[in-house]
C-alpha positions as CSV (number, residue, x, y, z in Angstrom):
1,X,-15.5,72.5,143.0
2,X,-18.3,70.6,141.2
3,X,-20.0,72.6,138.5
4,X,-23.4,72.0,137.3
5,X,-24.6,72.2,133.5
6,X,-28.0,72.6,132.3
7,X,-29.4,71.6,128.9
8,X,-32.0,72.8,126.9
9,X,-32.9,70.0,124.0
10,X,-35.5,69.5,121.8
11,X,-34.8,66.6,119.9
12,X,-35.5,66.1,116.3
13,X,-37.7,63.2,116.3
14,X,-37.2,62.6,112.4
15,X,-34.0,61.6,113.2
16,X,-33.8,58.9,115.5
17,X,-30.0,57.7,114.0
18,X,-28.5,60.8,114.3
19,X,-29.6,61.1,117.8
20,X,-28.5,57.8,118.8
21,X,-25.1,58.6,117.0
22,X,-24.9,61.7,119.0
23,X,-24.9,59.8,122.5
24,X,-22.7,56.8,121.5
25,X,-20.6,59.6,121.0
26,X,-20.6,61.9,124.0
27,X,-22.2,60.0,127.0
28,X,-18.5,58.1,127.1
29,X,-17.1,61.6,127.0
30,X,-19.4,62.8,129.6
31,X,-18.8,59.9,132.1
32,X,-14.9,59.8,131.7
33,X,-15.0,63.6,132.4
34,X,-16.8,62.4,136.0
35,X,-20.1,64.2,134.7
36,X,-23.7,62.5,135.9
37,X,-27.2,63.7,134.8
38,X,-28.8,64.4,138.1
39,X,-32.3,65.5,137.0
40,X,-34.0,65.0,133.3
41,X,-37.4,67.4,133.0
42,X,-40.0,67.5,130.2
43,X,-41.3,71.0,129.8
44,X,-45.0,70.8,129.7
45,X,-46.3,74.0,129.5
46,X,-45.2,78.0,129.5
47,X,-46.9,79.9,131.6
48,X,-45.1,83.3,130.2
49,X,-43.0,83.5,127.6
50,X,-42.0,80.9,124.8
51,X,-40.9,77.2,125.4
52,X,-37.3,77.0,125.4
53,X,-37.0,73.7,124.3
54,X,-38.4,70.4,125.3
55,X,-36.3,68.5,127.1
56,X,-34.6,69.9,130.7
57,X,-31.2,68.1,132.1
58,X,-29.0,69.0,135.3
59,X,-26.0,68.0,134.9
60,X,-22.6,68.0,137.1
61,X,-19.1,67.8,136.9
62,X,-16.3,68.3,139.3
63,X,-15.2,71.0,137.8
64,X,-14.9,73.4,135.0
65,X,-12.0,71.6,133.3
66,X,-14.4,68.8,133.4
67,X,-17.0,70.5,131.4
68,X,-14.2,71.7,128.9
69,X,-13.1,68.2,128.6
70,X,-16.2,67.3,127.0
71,X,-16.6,70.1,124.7
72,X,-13.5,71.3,123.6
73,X,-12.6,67.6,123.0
74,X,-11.8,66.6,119.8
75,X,-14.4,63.7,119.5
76,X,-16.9,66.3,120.8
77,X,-15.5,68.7,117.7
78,X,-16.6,66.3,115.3
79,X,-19.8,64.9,116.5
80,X,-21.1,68.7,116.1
81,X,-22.6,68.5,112.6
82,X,-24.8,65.2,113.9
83,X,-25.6,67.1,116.8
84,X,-27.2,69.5,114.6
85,X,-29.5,67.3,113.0
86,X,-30.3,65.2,116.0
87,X,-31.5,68.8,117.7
88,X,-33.5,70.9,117.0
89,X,-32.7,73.2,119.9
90,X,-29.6,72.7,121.3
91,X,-28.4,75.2,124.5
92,X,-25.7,74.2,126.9
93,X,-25.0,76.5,129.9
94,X,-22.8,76.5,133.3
95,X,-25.4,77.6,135.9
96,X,-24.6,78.6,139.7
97,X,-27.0,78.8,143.1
C-alpha cells in the first residue's frame, strides 16, 4: 500500500553546498526506494499559530519498507550531520487520509 510522507524544511540558505550535498545524496535513495515528490508548497503566511517551516513536500512511496529504505539506510545514516547544516528545520512524518 503506498504510503505518503510529508516534509517540513526550511532550508539554510547560508549553505547552499551542504544543501546540494544533501540531495546528491538522498534523491538516488529516494528514487531507488520508488518514492516521487507529488506536491512542493511554499508556506506564505500563518494565519494562527507559528510557521512550521518553509518549505511543504508530499511525498509517496509504495510502502512503509520503502520509506525505511531511505532512512534507516546506511548512506542516509551518514548524510545526517550535512543534513543538519543544510536545514534549519528539518521534520519528516508518515501521514494518512
Amino acid at each position: 500500500m503506498a504510503i505518503q510522507v510529508i516534509a517540513l524544511v526550511t532550508v539554510n540558505d547560508d549553505e547552499p553546498q551542504a544543501l546540494a550535498a544533501y540531495i546528491a545524496a538522498t534523491f538516488p535513495l529516494m528514487e531507488k526506494a520508488g518514492g516521487k515528490i507529488l506536491r512542493r508548497f511554499t508556506v506564505n503566511e500563518v494565519v494562527v499559530g507559528h510557521k512550521p517551516a518553509k518549505s511543504v513536500m508530499i511525498i509517496e512511496y509504495p510502502s512503509r519498507e520503502a520509506v525505511d529504505l531511505v532512512f534507516e539506510s546506511e548512506i542516509y545514516r551518514n548524510i545526517i550531520p550535512i543534513r543538519d547544516i543544510a536545514f534549519l528545520d528539518y521534520h519528516v512524518s508518515i501521514v494518512s487520509d
